[in-house]
C-alpha positions as CSV (number, residue, x, y, z in Angstrom):
1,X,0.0,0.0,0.0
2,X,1.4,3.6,-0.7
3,X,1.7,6.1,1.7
4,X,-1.1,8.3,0.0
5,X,-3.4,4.8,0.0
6,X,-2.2,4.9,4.0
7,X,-3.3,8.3,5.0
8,X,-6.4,8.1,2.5
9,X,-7.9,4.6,3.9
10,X,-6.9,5.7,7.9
11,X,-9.8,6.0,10.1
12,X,-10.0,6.1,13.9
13,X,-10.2,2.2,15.3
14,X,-12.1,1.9,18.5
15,X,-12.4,-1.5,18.7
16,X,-9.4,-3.6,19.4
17,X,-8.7,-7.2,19.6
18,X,-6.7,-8.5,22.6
19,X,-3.4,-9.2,20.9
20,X,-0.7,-8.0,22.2
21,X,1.5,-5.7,20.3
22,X,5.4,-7.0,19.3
23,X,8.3,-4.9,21.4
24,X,10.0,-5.1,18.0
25,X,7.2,-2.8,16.5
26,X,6.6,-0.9,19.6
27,X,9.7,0.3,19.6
28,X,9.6,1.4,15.7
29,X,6.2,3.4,16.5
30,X,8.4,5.2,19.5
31,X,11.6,6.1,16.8
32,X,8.8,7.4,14.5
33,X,7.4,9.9,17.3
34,X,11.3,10.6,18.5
35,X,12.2,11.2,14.6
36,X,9.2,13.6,13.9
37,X,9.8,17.5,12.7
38,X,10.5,19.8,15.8
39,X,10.8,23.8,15.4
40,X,14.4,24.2,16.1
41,X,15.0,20.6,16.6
42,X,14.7,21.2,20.4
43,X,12.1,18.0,21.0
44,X,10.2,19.8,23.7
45,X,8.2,16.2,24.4
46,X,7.9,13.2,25.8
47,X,6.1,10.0,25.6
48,X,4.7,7.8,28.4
49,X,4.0,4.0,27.5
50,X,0.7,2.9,28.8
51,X,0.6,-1.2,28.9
52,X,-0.1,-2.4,32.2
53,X,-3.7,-3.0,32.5
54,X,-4.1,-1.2,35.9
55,X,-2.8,1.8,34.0
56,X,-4.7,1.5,31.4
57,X,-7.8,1.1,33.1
58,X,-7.1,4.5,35.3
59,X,-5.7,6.4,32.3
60,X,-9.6,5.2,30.4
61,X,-10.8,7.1,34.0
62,X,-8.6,9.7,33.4
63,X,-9.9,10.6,30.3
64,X,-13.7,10.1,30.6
65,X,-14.4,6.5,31.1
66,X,-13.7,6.1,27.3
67,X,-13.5,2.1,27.4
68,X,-11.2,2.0,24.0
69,X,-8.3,3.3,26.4
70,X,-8.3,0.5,28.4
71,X,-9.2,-1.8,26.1
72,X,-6.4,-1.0,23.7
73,X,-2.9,-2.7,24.6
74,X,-1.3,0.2,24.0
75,X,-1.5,4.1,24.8
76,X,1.0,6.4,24.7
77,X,0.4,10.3,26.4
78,X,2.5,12.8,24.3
79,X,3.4,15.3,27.0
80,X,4.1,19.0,26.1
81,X,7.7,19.0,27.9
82,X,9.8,22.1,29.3
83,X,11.3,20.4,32.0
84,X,14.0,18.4,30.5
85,X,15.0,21.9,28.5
86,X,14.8,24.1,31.9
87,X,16.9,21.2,33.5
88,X,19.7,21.5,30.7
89,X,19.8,25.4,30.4
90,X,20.2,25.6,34.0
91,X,23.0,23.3,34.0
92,X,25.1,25.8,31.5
93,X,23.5,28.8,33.4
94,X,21.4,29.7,31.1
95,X,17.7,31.0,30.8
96,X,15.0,28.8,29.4
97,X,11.5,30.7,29.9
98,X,9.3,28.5,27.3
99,X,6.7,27.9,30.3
100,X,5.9,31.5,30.0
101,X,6.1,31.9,26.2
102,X,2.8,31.7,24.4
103,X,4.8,31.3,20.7
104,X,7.2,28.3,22.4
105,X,3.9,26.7,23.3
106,X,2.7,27.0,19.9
107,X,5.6,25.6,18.5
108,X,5.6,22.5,20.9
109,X,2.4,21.8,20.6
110,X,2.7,21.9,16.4
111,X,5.9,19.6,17.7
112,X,3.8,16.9,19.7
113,X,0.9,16.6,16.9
114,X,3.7,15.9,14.1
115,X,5.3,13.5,16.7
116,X,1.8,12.1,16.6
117,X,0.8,12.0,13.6
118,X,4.1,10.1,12.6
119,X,2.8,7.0,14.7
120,X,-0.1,7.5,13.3
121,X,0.7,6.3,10.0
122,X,3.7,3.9,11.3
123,X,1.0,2.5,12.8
124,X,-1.3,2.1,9.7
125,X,1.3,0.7,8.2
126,X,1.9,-2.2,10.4
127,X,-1.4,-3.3,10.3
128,X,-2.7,-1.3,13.5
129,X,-5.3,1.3,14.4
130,X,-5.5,4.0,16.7
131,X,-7.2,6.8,17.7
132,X,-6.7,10.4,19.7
133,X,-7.9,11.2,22.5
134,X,-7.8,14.9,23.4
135,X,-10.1,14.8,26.6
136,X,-7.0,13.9,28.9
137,X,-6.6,18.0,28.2
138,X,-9.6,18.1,30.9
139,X,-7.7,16.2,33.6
140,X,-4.7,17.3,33.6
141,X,-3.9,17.7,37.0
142,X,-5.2,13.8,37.8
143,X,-2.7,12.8,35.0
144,X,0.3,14.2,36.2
145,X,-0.2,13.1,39.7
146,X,-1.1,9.3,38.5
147,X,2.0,9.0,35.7
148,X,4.4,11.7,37.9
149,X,4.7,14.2,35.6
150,X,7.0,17.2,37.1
151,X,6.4,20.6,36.8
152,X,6.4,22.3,33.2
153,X,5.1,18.8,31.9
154,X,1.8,19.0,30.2
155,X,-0.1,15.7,28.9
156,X,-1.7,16.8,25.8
157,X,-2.8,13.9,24.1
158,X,-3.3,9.9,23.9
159,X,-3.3,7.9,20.9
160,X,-4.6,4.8,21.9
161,X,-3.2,1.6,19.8
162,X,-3.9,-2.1,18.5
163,X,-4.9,-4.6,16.1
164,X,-8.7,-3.7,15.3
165,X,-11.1,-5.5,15.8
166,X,-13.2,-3.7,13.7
167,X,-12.9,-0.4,11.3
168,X,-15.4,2.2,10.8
169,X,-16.1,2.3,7.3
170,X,-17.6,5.8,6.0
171,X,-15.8,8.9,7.8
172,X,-17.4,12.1,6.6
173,X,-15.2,14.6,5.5
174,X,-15.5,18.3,3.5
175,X,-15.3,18.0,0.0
176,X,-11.6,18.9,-0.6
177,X,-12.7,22.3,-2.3
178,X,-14.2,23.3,0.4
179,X,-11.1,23.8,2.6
180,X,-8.3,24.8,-0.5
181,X,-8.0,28.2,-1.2
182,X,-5.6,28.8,-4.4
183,X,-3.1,31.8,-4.0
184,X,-5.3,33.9,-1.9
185,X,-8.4,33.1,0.7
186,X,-11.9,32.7,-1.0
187,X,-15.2,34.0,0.9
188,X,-18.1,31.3,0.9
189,X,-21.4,32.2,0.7
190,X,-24.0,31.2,3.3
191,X,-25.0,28.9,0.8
192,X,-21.4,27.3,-0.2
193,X,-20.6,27.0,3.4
194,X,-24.0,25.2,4.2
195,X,-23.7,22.9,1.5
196,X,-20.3,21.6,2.1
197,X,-21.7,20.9,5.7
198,X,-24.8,19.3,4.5
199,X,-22.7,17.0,2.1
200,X,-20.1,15.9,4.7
201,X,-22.8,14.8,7.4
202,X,-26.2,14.5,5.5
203,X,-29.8,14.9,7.0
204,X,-30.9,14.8,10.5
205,X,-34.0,13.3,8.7
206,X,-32.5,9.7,8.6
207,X,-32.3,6.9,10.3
208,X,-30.4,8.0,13.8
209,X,-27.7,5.0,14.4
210,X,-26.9,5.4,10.7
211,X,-26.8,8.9,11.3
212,X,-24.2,8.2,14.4
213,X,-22.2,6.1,12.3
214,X,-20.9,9.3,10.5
215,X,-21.1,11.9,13.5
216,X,-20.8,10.7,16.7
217,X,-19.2,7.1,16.6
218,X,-18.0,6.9,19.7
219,X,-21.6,6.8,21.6
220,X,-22.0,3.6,18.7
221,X,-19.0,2.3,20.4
222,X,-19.5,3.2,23.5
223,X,-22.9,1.2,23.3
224,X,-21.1,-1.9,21.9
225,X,-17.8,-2.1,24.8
226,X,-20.1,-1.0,27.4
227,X,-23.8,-1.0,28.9
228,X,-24.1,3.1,29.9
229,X,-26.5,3.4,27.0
230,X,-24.5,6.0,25.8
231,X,-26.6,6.7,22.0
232,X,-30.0,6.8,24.1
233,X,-28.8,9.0,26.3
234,X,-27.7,11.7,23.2
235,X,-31.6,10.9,21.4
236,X,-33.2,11.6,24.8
237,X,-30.4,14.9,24.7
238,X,-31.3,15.7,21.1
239,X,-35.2,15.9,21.5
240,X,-34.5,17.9,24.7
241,X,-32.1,20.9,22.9
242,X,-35.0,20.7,20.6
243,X,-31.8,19.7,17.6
244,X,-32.8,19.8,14.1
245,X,-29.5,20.9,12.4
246,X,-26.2,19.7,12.1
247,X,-24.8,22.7,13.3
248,X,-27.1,22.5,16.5
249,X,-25.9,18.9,16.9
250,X,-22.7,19.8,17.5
251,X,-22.4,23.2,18.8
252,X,-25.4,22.4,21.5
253,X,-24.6,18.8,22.1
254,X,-21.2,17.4,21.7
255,X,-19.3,20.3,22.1
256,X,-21.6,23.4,23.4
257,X,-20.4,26.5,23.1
258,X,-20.7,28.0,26.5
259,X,-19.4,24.8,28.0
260,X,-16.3,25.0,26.0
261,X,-15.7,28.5,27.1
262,X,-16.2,27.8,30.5
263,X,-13.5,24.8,30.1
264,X,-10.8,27.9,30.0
265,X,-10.6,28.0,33.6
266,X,-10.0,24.2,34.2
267,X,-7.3,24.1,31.7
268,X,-5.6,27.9,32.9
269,X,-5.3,26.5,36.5
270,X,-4.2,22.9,35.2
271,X,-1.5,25.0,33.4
272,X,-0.6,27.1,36.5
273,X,-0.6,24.3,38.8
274,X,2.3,22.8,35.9
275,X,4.4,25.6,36.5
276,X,2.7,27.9,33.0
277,X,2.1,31.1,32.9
278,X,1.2,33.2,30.1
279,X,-0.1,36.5,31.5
């Protein structure tokens, strides 16, 4: 398979089987992420190995009770890291200050997703799925205190990993139109902009687990690894918030608006408690 067949068939797995994965290609997956672009080439990461199943059932806690973390054999947390840097500056008396640099967080951050991303597609490659998991973003604090992550440490993200047991098969996406603009940016219409929506997810109107499928998979599999009822529970949502747009679906249901605002403070004060500060 070609690389462009790779990232063009990928799709987030959530369902794994309980093989366990070879050290032999774990330890490819973990050159991939250490060989990734960096801005500078300064690696401000790290990666945590998840395998034990005690871990892995408190890093699924950790980030929501999603039960594809801990059923997955592996998981890996891609941690934002200044400590290692501060550590070495201040060995050569020198000044590192990227915890209170907004454009060195940028840059790490772009840093970690690459280093990401790269297992991402190793991991196609070798005949394995995975899928990210950003919530962990909304327990911070819980995470560094379980995996003892130091101060200017910042777990960012989890790709969970492992042989699937199953592959979702139609992943909506724009029409590639829809996000290129040639040589200068090009203003949609109301009309444009509603019609690429309306061809990447469809119509409310259809049958709802098909519907689920494209839009919100992981309440399907949610409902399939565990009994918390998770796809009634966003109907009963739905016909509550009165939701008869895509738009509505997501912006009042799966990710609200206010809610998302209000998730500033949690992440400012996990960021402060790490040692970050901004202002």
């Amino acid at each position: 398979m070609s690389l462009y067949e790779v990232i063009m068939t990928r799709r987030s797995v959530r369902n794994f089987d309980s093989r366990e994965i070879p050290e032999h290609v774990i330890e490819s997956l973990l050159d991939a992420a250490n060989n990734s672009p960096s801005g500078g080439n300064i690696q401000p990461l790290s990666v945590i190995v998840v395998r034990e199943p005690e871990a892995r059932k408190e890093l699924a806690e950790i980030v929501g009770s999603q039960p594809w973390v801990g059923n997955a054999p592996l998981s890996m947390v891609f941690c934002l890291d200044f400590y290692r840097l501060k550590r070495w500056a201040t060995v050569f008396n020198t000044d590192f200050k990227g915890e209170q640099a907004f454009s060195h967080f940028l840059i790490a951050y772009a840093d970690l997703m690459c280093s990401a991303q790269s297992v991402v597609l190793l991991a196609e490659e070798r005949g394995l799925g995975s899928v990210y998991i950003g919530t962990i973003q909304s327990n911070m604090d819980r995470a560094r205190e379980y995996f003892g992550i130091p101060q200017y440490v910042l777990p960012m993200m989890v790709l969970s990993i492992g042989y699937p047991k199953s592959v979702p098969k139609n992943v909506p996406k724009l029409e590639k139109e829809a996000m290129v603009h040639r040589e200068k940016y090009r203003v949609d219409s109301d009309e444009d902009i509603t019609r690429a929506f309306e061809n990447k997810y469809g119509s409310l109107e259809e049958r709802m687990e098909n519907y689920f499928e494209r839009t919100f998979v992981e309440a399907v599999e949610a409902d399939k690894q565990q009994s918390e009822r998770w796809v009634e529970t966003v109907k009963e949502e739905m016909k509550r918030l009165e939701i008869k747009s895509n738009a509505e679906f997501l912006f009042k249901l799966r990710y609200p608006a206010e809610d998302m605002v209000k998730m500033n403070e949690g992440l400012f004060r996990s960021f402060k408690n790490a040692g970050f500060d901004f202002s």
